[in-house]
N, C-alpha and C positions, 0 to 999 in steps of 0.2 A: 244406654246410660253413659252419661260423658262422663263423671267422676266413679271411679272403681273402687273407692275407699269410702262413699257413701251408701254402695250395692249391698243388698240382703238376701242371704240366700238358707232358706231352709230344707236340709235334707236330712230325711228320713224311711226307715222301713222298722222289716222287722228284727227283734233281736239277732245281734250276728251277722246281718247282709252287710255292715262295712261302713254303716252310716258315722260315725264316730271317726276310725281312720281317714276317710275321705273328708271330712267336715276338716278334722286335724288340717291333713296335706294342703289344702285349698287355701284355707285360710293362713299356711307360712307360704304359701307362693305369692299371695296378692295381699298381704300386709294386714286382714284383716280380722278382727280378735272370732275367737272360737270359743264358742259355748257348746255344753253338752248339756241335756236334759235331763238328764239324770243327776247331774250335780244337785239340781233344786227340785225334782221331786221326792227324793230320797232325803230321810233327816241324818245328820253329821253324827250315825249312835252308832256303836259298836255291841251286836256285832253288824256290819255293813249290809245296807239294801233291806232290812228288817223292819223299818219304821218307816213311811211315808208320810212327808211336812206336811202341815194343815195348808189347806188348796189356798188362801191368802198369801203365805208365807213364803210358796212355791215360788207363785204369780211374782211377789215382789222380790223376792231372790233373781228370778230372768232376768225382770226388768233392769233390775242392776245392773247386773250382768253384761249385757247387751250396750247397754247405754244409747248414745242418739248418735251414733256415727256407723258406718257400714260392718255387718256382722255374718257369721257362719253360724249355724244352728244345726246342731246332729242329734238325732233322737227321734222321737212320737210324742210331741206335743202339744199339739193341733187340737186337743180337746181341752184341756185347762191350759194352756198356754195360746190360745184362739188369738186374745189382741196383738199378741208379739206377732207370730202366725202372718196372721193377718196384711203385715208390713213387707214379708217379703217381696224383692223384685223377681227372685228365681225360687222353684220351689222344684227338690231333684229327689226322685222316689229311687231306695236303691236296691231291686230286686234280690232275691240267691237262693238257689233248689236248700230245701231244708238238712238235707245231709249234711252242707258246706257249712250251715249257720250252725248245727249242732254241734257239731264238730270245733269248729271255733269258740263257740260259748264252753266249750268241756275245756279245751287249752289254754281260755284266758282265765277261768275259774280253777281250775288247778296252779295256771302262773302265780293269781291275788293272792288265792288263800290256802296254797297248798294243804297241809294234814287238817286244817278246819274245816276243810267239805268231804273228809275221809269217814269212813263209818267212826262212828263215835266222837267224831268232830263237833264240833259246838256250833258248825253253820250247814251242818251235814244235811239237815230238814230243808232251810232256806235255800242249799244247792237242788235239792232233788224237787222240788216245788216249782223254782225256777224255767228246771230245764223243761219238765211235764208242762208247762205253762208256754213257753218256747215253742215244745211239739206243734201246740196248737193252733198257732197260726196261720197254718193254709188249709184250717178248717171253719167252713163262712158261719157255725155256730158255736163257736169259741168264745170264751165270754173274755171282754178285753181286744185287745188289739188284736184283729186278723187282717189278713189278704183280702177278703171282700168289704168289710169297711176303709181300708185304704184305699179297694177302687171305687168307691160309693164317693169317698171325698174327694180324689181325684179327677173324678168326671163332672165332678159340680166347681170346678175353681175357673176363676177367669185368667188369672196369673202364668206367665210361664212358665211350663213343665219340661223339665228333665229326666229320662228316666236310665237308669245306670243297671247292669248285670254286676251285683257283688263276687262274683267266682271271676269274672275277667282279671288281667292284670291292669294293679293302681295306678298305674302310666297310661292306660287306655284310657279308665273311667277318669281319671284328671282332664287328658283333651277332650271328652266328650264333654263335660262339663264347663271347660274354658272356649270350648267352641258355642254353646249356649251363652254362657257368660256375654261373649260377643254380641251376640245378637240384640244385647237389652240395649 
């Protein structure tokens, strides 16, 4: 790809493997904007992550979002966000043993919302739900987002694939990434 600021690249896994941070760094090294998926499948209520947008309102929140010039995409969107999906030029899967991703959704969930996901907290149900929902993922009959539907979608795309170890350091997985980048 001869212009860099036209390039689409979607990466995703699962909760906690780093798809977010990596999305983030990517997109301030190469100029180009960064969306998160979770911005627009979640609705703007308090208390947060509680209410999920009607799938129209999602859809047309991305698209905004994104706009028509080159973009970074972090998250699991690839099932209601298909057409956006659909456009990237990269698409970068970003593995991590479930210890690491638990571990990090417990420290980023304690960062947000500290004494609100504590017993008696008013987000204490939507933390613990979360994180058991979390577990499940490198289990192929999880209902939701697992390890084996991501490699079910994975082995069906035509698009190039990246795939990244989220426990590595963020300076490794940026050049593996920039080293694909390359390639398009």
């Amino acid at each position: 790809m001869s212009d860099l600021k036209q390039v689409k690249i979607y990466i995703f896994g699962a909760s906690g493997s780093g798809t977010t941070t990596l999305g983030a760094r990517i997109a301030a090294q190469t100029g180009l904007v960064h969306v998160d998926c979770d911005d627009h499948f979640w609705a703007p209520v308090d208390p947060p992550f509680s209410q999920k947008q009607e799938p129209a309102q999602r859809l047309a929140s991305l698209e905004n979002a994104v706009g028509s010039g080159g973009w970074v995409l972090s998250g699991a969107c690839h099932g209601w966000g298909a057409r956006i999906v659909a456009q990237a030029d990269l698409v970068v899967f970003v593995s991590a043993p479930s210890q690491v991703r638990l571990k990090r959704l417990i420290d980023r969930e304690h960062a947000r919302f500290g004494e609100r996901i504590a017993k008696g907290g008013d987000m204490r149900r939507i933390h613990v739900d979360f994180l058991e929902w979390a577990r499940g993922y490198d289990t192929a009959d999880h209902t939701g987002r697992n390890r084996a539907s991501h490699d079910a979608w994975l082995a069906q795309l035509t698009t190039p694939q990246c795939h990244i170890y989220g426990d590595q350091p963020l300076e490794e997985s940026l050049e593996r990434v920039s080293a694909c980048i390359a390639t398009l």
